[in-house]
MILUMMAR-571323 format. One record per residue: x, y, z of N, C-alpha, C, CB in turn; residue in three letters. Coordinates in steps of 0.001 Angstrom, whole numbers, padded with zeros to 6 digits, always signed. Each point is the difference from the previous one (the first is absolute). Glycine has a CB too. Layout:
REM MILUMMAR-571323
XYZXYZXYZXYZALA...
REM end
This chain:
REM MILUMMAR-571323
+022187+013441+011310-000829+000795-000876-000233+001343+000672-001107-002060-000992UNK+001457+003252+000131-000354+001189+001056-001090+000206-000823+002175+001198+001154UNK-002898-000455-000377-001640+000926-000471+000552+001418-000719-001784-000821+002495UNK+001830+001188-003902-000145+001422-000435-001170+000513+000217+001410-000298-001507UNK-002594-000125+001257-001168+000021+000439-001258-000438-000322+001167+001229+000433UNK-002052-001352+001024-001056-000580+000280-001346+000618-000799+001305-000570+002226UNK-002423-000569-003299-001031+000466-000331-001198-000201+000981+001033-000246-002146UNK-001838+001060+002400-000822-000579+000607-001723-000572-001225+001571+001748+002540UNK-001219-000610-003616-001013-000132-001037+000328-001630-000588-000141+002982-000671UNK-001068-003594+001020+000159-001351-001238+000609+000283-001140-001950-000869+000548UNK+002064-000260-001217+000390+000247-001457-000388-001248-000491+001950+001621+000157UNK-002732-001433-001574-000392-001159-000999+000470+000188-001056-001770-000432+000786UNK+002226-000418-001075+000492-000632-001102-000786-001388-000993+002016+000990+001590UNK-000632-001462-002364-000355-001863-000578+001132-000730+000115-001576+000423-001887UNK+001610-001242+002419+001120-001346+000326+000431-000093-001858-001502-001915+002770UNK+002697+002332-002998+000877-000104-000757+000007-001289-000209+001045+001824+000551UNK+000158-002433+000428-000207-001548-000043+000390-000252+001594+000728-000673-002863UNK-001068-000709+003368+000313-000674+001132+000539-001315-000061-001544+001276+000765UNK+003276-001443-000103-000204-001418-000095+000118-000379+001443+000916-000386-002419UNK-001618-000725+002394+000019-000365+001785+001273-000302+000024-002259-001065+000709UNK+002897+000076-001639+001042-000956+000064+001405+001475+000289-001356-002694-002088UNK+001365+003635+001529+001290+001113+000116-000769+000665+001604+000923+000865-003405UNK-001778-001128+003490-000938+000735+001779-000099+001832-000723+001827-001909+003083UNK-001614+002407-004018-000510+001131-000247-000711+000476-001299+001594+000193+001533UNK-001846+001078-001985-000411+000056-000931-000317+001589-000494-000592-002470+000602UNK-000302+002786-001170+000055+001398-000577-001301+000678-000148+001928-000694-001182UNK-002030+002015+001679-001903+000619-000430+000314+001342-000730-001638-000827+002483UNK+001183+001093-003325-000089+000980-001002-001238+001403+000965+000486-002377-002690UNK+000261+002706+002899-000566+001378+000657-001383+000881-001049+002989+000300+001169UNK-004240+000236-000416-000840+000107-000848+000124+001767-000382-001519-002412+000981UNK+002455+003199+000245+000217+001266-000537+001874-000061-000708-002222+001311+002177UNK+002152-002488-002431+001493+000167-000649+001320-000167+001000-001220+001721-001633UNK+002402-001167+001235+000892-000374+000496+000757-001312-000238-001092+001465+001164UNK+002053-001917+000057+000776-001042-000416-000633-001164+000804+002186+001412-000565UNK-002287-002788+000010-000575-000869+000461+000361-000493+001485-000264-000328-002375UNK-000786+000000+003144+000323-000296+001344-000046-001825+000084-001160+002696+000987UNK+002513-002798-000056+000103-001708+000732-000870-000176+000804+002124-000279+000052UNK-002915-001187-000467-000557-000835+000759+000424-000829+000318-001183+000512-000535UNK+001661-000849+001893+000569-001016+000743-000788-001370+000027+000960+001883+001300UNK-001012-002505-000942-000798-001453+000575-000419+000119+000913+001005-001292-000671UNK-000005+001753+002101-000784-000045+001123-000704+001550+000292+001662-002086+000915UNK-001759+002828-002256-001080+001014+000685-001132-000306-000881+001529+002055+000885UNK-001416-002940-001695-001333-000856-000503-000187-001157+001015+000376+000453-002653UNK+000022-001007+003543-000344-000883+000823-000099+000413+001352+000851-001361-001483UNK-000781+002683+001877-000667+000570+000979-001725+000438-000111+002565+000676+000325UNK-002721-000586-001731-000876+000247-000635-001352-001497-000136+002158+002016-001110UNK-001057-003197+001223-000691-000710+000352-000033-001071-001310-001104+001780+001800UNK+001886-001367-003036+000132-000858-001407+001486+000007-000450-002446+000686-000850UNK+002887-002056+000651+000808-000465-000770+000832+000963-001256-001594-001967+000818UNK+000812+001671-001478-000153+000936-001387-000807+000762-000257+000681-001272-000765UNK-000274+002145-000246-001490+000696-000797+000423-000166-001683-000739+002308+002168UNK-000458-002364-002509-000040+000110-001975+000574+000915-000713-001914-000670+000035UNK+002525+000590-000587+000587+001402-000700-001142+000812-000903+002499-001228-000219UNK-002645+001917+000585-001089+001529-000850-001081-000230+001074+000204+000004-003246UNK+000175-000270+004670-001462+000246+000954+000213+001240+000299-000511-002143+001167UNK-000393+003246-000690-000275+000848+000799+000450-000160+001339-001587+000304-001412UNK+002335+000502+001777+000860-000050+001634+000127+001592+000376+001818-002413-000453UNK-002261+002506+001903+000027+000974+000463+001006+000137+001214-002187+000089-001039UNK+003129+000576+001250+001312-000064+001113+000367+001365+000405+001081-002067-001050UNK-000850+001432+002015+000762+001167+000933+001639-000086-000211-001996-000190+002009UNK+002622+001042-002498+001340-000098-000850+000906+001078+000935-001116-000537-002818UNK+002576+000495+002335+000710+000323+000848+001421+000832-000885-001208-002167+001768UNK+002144+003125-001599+000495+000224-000895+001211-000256+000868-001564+001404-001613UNK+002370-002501+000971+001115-000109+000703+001509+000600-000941-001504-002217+001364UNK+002839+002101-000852+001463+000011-000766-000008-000853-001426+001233+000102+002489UNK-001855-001044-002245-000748-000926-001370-000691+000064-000726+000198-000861+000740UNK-001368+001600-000251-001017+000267-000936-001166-000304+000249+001345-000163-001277UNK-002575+000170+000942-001400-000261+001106-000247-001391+000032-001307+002127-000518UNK+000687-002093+001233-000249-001460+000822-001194+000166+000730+002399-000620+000383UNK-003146-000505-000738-001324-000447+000841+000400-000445+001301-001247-000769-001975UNK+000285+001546+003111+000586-000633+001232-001870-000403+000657+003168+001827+000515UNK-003717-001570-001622-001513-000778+000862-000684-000102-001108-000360+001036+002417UNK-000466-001983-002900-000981-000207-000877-001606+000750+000423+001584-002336-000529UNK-002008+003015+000114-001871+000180+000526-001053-000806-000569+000373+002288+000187UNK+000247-002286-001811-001786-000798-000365+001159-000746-001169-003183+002158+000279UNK+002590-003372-000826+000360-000607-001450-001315-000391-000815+002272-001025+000979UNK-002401+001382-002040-000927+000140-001145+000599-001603-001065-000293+003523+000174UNK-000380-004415+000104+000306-000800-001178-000189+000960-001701-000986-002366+001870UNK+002165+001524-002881-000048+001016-001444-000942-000283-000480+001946+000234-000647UNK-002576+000833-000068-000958-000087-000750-000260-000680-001020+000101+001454+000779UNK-001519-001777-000674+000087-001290-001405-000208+000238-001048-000613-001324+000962UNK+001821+000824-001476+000139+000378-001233-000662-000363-001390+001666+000185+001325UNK-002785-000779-001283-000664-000538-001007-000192-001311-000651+000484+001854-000015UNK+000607-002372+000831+000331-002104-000386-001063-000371+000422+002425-000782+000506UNK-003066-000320-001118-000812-000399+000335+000285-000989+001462-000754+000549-002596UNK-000519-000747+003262+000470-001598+001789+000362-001086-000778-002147+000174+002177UNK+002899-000517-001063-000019-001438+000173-001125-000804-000425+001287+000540+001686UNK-000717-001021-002972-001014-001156-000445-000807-000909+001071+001625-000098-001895UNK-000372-000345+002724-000525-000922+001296-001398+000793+001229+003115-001067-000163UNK-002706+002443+000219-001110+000775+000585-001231-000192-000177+001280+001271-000077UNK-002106-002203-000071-001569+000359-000451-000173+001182-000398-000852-001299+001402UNK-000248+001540-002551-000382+001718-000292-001015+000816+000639+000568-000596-001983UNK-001493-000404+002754-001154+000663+001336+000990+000612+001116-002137-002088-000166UNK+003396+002103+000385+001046+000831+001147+000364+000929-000681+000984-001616+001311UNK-001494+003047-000803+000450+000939-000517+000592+000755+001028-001446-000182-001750UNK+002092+001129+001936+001088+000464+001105-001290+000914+001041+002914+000345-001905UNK-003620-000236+000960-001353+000394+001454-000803-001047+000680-000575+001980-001233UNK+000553-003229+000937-000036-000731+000363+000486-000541+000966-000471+000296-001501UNK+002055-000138+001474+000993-001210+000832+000149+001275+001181+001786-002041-002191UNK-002781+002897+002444+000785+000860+000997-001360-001125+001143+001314+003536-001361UNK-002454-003924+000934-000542-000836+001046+000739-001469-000062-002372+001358-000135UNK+003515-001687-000485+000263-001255+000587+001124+000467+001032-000667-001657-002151UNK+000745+001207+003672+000565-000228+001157+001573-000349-000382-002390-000778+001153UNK+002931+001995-000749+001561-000492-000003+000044-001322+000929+001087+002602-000242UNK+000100-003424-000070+000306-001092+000573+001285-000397+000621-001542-000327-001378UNK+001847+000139+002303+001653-000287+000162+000754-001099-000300-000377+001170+001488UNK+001271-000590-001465+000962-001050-001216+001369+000124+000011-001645+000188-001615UNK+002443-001234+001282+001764-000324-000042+000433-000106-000458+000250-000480+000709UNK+000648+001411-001991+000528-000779-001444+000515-000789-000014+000164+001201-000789UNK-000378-002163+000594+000758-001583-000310+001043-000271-000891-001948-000685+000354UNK+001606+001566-000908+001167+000216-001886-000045+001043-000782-000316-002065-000581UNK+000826+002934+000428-000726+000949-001053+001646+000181-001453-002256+001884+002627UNK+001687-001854-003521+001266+000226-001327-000209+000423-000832+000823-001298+000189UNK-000374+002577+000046-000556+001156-000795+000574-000326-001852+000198+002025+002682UNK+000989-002830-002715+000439+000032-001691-001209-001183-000357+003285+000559-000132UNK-003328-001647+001098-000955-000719-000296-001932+000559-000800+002003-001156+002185UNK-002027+001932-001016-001212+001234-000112-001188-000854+001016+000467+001222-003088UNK-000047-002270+004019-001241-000300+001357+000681-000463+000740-001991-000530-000823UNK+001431-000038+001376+000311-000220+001302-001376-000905+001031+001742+002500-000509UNK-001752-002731+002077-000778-000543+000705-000168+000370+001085+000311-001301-001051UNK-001302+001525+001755-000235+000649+001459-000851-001230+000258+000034+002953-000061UNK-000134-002919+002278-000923-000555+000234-000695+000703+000960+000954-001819-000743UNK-001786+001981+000708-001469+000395+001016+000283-000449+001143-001799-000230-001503UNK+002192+000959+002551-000067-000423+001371-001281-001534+000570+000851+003123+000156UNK-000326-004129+000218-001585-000624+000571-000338-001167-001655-001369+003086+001920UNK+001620-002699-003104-000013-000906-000779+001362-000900-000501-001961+001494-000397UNK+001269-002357-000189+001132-000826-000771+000416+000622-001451-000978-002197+001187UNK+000016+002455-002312+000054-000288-001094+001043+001630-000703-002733-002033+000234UNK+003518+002024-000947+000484+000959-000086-000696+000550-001055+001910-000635+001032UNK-001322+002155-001211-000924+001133-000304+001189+000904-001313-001651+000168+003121UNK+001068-000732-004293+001424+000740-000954-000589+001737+000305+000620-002331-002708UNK+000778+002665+001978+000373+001301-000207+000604-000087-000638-000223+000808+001343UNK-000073+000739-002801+000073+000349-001125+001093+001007+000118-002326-000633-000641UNK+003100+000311+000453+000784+001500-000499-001188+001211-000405+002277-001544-001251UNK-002504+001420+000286-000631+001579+000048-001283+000202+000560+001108+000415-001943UNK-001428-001320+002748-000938+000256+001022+001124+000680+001469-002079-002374-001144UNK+003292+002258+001085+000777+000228+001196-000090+001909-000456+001971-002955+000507UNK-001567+003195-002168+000473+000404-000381-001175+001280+000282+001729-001925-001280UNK-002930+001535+000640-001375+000634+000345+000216+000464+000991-001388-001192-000880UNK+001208+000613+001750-000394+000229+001981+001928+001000+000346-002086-003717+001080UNK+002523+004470-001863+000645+000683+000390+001408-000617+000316-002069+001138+000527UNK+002502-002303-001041+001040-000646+001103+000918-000497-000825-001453-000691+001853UNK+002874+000486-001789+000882-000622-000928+000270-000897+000024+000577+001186-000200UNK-000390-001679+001238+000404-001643+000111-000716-000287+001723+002963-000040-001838UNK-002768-001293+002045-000735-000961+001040+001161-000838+000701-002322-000260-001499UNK+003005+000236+002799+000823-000825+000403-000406-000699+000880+001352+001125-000596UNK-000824-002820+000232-000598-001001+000781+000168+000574+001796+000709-002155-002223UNK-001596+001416+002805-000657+000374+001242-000526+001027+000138+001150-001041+000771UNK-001616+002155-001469-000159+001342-000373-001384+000053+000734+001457+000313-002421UNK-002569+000505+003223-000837+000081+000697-000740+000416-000771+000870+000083+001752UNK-001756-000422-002366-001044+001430-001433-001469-000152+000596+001299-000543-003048UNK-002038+000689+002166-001479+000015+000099-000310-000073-001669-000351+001578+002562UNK-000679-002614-002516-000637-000414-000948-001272+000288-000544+001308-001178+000713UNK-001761+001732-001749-001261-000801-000176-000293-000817-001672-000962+002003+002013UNK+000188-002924-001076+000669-001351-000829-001663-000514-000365+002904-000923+001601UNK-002572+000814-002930-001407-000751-001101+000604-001544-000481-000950+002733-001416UNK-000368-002694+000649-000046-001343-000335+000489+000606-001591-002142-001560+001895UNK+003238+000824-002677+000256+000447-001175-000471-001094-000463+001740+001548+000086UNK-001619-001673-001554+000162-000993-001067+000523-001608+000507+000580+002287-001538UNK+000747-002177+002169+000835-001074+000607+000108+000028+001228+001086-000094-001630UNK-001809+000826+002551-000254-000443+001281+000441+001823+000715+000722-003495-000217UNK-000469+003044+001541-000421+001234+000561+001569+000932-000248-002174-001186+002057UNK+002087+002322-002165+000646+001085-000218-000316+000807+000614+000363-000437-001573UNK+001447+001854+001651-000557+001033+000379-000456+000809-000659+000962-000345+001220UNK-001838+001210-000825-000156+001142-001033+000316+001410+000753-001927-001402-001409UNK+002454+001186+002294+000442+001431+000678+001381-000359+000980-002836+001072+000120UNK+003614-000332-000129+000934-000390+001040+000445+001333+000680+000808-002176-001284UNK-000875+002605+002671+000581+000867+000828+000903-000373+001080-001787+000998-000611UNK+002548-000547+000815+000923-000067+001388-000887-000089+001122+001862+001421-000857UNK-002038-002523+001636-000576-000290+001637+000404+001507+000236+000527-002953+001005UNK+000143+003273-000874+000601+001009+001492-001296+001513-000792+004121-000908+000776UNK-004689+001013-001960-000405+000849-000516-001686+000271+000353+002112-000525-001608UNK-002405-001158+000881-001281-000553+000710-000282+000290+001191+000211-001534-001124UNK+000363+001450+002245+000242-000011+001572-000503+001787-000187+002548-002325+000934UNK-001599+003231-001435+000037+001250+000112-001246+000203-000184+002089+000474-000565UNK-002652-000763-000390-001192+000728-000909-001027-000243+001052+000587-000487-002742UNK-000545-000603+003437-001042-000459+001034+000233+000953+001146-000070-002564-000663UNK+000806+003219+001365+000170+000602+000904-001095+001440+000118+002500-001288-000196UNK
REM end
């Protein structure tokens, strides 16, 4: 890869689309231009798997013989909500100002299937597993969940037992604490 040249100005955009499974994907530039590649592993230097398509992403981009390219992530913005109503299973006393006092939790995806739309994590230290919603993944900024995957939880009591209602990348959680 040669360098035509180096940005040092961020750049934000919206995740076009991402698939983990192809490891790249696409962000729609917010002053225009031609869309820039998102790799996998400069989303997993970043510290996440995936991201949602229409999140807010902020990068440090690169103009190569190819064409631009993300070579560092700065911030990711889960997409905005769009007006669907929660998860039935959510109780309606959790409101997203709410769940910022429930305690992320650590956790291991056990299963996640995205055509399916859930999946299962477990809580470090417990037994009982902990579903996950597709568009609770989808919410919390993220596209898909791969088994053994390191995340952070925070996890209620739903309708049918305990759930997540937030999901972040461990390695992010960790950051934010620093």
């Amino acid at each position: 890869m040669t360098d035509v040249d180096d940005s040092t100005d961020p750049i934000g955009g919206l995740v076009k689309w991402f698939d983990p499974t192809k490891g790249f994907g696409f962000v729609i530039p917010d002053q225009g231009g031609p869309d820039i590649l998102l790799h996998a592993n400069v989303l997993r230097n970043f510290g996440q798997s995936s991201v949602a398509d229409g999140s807010r992403i902020v990068l440090q981009v690169q103009e190569t013989a190819r064409g631009v390219q993300a070579i560092e992530v700065v911030s990711i913005e889960p997409p905005e909500d769009d007006g669907s109503p929660a998860l039935a299973d959510i109780p309606h006393d959790v409101s997203d100002m709410s769940l910022d006092d429930v305690p992320f939790e650590p956790a291991r995806v056990k299963w996640f299937d995205r055509s399916k739309g859930f999946g299962f994590a477990n809580v470090f230290g417990r037994t009982e597993d902990i579903f996950v919603h597709v568009e609770v993944v989808r919410r919390s900024g993220l596209a898909d969940l791969q088994p053994g995957e390191a995340v952070a939880l925070r996890v209620i009591d739903g309708s049918r037992g305990r759930m997540a209602a937030h999901v972040a990348a461990w390695d992010s959680v960790l950051k934010a604490k620093s």
